[in-house]
KOLPAMI-391607 format. One record per residue (C-alpha): residue number from 1; residue in three letters; x, y, z. Coordinates in steps of 0.2 Angstrom, whole numbers. Example, Ala and Ser with C-alpha at 12.3 -4.5 7.8 and 13.67 -1.06 7.14 Angstrom:
<torlums>
- 1, Ala, 62, -22, 39
- 2, Ser, 68, -5, 36
</torlums>
This chain:
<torlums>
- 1, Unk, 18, -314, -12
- 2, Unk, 24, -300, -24
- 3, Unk, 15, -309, -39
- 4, Unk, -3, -308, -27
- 5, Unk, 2, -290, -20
- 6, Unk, 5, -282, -41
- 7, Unk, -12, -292, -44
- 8, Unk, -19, -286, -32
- 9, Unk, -15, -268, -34
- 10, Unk, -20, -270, -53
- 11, Unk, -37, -276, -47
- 12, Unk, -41, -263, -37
- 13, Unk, -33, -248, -52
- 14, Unk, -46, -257, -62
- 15, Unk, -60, -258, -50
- 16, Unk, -57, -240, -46
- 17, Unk, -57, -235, -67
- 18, Unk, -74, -245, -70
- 19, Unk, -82, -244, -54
- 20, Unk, -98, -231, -52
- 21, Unk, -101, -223, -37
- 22, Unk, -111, -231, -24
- 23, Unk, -128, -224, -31
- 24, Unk, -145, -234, -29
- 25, Unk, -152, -237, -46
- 26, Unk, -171, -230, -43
- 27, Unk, -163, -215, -37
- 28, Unk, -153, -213, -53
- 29, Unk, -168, -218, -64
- 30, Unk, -179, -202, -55
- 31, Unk, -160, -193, -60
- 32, Unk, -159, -195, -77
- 33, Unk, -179, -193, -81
- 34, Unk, -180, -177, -71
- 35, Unk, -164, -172, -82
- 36, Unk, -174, -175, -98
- 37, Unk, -190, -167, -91
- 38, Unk, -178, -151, -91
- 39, Unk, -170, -154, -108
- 40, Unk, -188, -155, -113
- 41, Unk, -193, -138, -105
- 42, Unk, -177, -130, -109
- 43, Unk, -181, -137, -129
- 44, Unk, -198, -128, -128
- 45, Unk, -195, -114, -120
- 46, Unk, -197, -96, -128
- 47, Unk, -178, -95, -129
- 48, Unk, -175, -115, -133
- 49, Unk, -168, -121, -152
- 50, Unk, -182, -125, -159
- 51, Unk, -189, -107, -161
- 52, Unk, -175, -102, -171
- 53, Unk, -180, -95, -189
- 54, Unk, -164, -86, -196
- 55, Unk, -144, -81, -195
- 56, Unk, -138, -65, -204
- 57, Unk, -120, -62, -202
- 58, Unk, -116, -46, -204
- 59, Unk, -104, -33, -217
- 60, Unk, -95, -19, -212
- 61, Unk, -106, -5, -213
- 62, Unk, -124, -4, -217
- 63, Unk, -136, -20, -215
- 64, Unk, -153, -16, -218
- 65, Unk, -166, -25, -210
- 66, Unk, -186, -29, -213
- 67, Unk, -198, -39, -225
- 68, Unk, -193, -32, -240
- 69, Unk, -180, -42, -252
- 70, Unk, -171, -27, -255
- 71, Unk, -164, -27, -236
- 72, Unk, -148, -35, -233
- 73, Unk, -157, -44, -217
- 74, Unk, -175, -51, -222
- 75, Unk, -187, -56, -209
- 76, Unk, -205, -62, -214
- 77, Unk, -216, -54, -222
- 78, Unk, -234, -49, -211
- 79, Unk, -223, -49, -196
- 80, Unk, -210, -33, -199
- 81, Unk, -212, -19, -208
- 82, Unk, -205, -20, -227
- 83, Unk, -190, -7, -218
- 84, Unk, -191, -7, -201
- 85, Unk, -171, 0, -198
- 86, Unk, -153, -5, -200
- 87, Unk, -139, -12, -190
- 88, Unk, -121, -5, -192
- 89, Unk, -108, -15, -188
- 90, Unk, -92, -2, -186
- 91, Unk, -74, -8, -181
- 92, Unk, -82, -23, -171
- 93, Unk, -98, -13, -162
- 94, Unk, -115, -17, -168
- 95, Unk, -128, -3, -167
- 96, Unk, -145, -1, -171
- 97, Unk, -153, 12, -180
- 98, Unk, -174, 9, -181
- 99, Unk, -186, 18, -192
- 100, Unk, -197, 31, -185
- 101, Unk, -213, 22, -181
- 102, Unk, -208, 5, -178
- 103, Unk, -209, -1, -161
- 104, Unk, -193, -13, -155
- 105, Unk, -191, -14, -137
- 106, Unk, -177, -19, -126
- 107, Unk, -180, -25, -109
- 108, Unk, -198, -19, -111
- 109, Unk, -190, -2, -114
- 110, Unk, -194, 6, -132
- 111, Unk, -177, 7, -144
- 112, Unk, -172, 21, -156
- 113, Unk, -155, 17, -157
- 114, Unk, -142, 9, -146
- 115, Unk, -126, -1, -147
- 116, Unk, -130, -21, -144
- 117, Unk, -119, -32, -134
- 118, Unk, -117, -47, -140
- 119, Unk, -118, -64, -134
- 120, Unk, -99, -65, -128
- 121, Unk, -103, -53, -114
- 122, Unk, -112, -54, -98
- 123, Unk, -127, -48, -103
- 124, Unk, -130, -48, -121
- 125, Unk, -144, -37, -128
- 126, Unk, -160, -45, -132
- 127, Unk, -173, -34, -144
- 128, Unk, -191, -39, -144
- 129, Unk, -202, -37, -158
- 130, Unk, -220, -44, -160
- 131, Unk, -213, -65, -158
- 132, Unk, -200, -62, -166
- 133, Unk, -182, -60, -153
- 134, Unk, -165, -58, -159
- 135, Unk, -148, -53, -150
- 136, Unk, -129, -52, -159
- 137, Unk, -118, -70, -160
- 138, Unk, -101, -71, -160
- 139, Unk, -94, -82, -167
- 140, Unk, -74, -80, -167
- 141, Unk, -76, -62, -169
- 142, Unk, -86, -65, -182
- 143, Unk, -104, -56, -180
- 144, Unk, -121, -60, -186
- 145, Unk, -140, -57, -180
- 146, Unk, -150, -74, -172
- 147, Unk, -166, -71, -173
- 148, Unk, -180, -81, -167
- 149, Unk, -200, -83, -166
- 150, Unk, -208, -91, -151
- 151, Unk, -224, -95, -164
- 152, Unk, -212, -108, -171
- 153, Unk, -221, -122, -179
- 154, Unk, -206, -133, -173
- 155, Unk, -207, -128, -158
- 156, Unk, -229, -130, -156
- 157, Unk, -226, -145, -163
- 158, Unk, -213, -152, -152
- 159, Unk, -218, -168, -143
- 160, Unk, -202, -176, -136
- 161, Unk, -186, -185, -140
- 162, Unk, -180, -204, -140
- 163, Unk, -167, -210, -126
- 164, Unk, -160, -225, -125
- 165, Unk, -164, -236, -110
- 166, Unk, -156, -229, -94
- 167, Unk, -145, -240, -89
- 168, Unk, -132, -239, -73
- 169, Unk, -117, -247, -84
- 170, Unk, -114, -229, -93
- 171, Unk, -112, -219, -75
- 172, Unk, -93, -220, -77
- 173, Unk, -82, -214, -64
- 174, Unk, -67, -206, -76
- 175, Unk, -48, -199, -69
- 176, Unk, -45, -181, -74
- 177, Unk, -29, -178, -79
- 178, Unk, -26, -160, -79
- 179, Unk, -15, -148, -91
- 180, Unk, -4, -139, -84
- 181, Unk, -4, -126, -93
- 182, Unk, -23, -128, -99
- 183, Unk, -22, -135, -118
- 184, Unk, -29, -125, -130
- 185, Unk, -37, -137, -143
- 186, Unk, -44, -133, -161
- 187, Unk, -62, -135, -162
- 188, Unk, -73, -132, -177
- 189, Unk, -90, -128, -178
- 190, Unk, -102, -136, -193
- 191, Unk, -101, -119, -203
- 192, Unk, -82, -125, -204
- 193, Unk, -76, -107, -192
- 194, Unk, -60, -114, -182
- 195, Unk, -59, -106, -164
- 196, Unk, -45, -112, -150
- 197, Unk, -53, -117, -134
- 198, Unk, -45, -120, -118
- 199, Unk, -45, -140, -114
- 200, Unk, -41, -142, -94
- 201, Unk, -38, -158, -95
- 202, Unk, -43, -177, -102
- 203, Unk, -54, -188, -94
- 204, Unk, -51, -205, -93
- 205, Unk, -60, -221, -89
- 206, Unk, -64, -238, -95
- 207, Unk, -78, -248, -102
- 208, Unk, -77, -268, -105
- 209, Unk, -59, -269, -101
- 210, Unk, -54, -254, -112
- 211, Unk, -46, -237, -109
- 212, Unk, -53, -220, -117
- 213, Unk, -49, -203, -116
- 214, Unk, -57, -186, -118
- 215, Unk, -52, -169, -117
- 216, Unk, -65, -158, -109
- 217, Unk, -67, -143, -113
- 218, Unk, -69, -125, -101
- 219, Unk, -84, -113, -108
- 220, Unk, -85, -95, -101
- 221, Unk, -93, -93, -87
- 222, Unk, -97, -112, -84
- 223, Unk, -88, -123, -69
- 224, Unk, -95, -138, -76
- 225, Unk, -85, -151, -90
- 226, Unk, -90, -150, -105
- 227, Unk, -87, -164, -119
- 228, Unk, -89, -164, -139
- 229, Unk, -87, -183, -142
- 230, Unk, -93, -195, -156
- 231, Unk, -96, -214, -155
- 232, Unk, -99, -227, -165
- 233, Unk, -119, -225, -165
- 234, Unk, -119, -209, -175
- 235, Unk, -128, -208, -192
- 236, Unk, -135, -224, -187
- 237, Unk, -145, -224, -171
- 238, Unk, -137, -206, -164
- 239, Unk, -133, -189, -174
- 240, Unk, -122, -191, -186
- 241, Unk, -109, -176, -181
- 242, Unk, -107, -183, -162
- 243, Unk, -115, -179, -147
- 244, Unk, -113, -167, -130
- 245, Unk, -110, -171, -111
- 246, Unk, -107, -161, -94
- 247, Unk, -100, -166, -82
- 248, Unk, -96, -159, -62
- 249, Unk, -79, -155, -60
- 250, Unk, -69, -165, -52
- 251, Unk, -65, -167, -31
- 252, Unk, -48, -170, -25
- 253, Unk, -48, -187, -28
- 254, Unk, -50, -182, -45
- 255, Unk, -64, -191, -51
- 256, Unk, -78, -186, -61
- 257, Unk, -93, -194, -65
- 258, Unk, -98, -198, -83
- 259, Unk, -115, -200, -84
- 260, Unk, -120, -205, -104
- 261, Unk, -138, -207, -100
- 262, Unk, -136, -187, -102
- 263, Unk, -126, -187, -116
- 264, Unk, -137, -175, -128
- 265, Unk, -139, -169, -148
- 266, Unk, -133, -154, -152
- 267, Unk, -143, -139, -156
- 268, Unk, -139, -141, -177
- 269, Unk, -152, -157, -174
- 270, Unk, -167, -144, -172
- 271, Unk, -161, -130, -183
- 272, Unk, -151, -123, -198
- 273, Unk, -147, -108, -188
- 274, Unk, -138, -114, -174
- 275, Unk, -117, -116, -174
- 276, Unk, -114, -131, -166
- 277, Unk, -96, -136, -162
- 278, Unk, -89, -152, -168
- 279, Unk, -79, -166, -158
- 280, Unk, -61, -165, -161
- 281, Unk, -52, -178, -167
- 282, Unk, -45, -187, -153
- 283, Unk, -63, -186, -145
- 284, Unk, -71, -198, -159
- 285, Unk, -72, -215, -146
- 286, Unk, -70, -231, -157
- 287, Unk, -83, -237, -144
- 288, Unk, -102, -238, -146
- 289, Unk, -111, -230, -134
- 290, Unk, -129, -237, -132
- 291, Unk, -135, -222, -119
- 292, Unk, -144, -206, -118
- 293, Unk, -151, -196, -133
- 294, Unk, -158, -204, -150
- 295, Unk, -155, -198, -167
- 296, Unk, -172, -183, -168
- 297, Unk, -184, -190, -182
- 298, Unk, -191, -173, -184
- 299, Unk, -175, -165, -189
- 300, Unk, -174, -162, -208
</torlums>
């Protein structure tokens, strides 16, 4: 009677690992397409990766900006004056200081000169000229200038992206094991900057009778999980450098749902000019993981 109740009680811990949740499968296939009908939007929007033409990090001091090659920031040429103003980046502040004449708006608001908040705040700045669009980064405490153009080529040309087939056995319920205190976890982005990010906990869950573990991370301002994981599909059918996924946070049971049909590439797949970060080490699965988003054959 003991040896059925400990088998017993392992079937269910295992049942209750690899199990899904109770969802019918036409409703998760209309899920998962409606999910990459937004990842498609989102991709060509105005403000989506594939408009991005250029990163400029900044130097203390002076960084001159427009068309000419003399300017330590060079746009292109027909679409910016040859010297259309400088930005000054002093003892961490970014300001902007624009040539008489040029016309840079800000919130449809004309700009002479202003200080720019950057992309770790609420509200980062965001200056318009023409197409083109670029706001600060920072990266670290590092700064630089994004700038993008909603003419992109890559982005008229856009038509889509490769999934695997959708398939119910990659909706994985996962147990989230918390850190108490959060863990802070290295995480390096592909232009080799190191930054410690909170990890609140590990998800684990099982697929074929194995166990696997990843730590999720906590971005600002998001509620949702957040996973940098590789698998054993990259630089063959998937990205080579690994691949994202978000996840709801969990209830109190504890359980989160892993979806891989929305695992995703990251943005360095569409761009040179993104700075996507890469999984850490004990996020690299020694499992293949036959769901969600394809290597992008347009990505150079």
């Amino acid at each position: 009677m003991r040896y059925l109740s400990c088998l017993l009680l392992l079937i269910v811990m295992s049942s209750f690992i690899e199990s899904v949740p109770p969802v019918n499968p036409v409703s998760h296939g209309k899920e998962i397409e409606s999910w990459r009908e937004k990842r498609f939007a989102r991709l060509k929007s105005e403000d989506g990766w594939l408009t991005l033409i250029g990163l400029f990090w900044f130097q203390e001091g002076e960084n001159s900006f427009g068309s000419d090659p003399s300017n330590r920031i060079v746009l292109p040429k027909g679409q910016v004056p040859d010297f259309a103003g400088s930005f000054y980046l002093e003892k961490g502040s970014v300001r902007i200081q624009i040539q008489q004449g040029v016309k840079i708006t800000s919130e449809d608001k004309p700009v002479e000169s202003m200080v720019l908040n950057s992309d770790a705040t609420e509200k980062p700045t965001i200056l318009d000229f023409g197409t083109l669009r670029f706001f600060v980064i920072d990266r670290g405490g590092k700064l630089g200038l994004r700038v993008r153009d909603r003419e992109h080529p890559n982005r008229k040309n856009f038509t889509g992206l490769e999934y695997y087939a959708i398939d119910m056995k990659w909706r994985i319920q996962a147990r989230f094991e918390a850190y108490n205190p959060v863990k802070m976890i290295p995480i390096v982005n592909i232009l080799g900057m190191l930054e410690d990010t909170p990890s609140p906990g590990a998800l684990v869950f099982s697929v074929d009778g194995k166990t696997y573990k990843l730590d999720a991370i906590a971005e600002k301002g998001e509620t949702d999980l957040f996973m940098i994981f590789a698998d054993q599909t990259n630089g063959k059918e998937t990205y080579g450098a690994g691949r994202y996924l978000y996840a709801a946070p969990p209830g109190p049971d504890n359980v989160v749902v892993l979806d891989f049909n929305k695992a995703y590439n990251p943005p360095c797949v569409f761009s040179h000019f993104a700075t996507c970060p890469l999984p850490p080490h004990q996020n690299k699965l020694t499992l293949r993981i036959d769901a969600g988003e394809k290597k992008y054959t347009a990505a150079k």
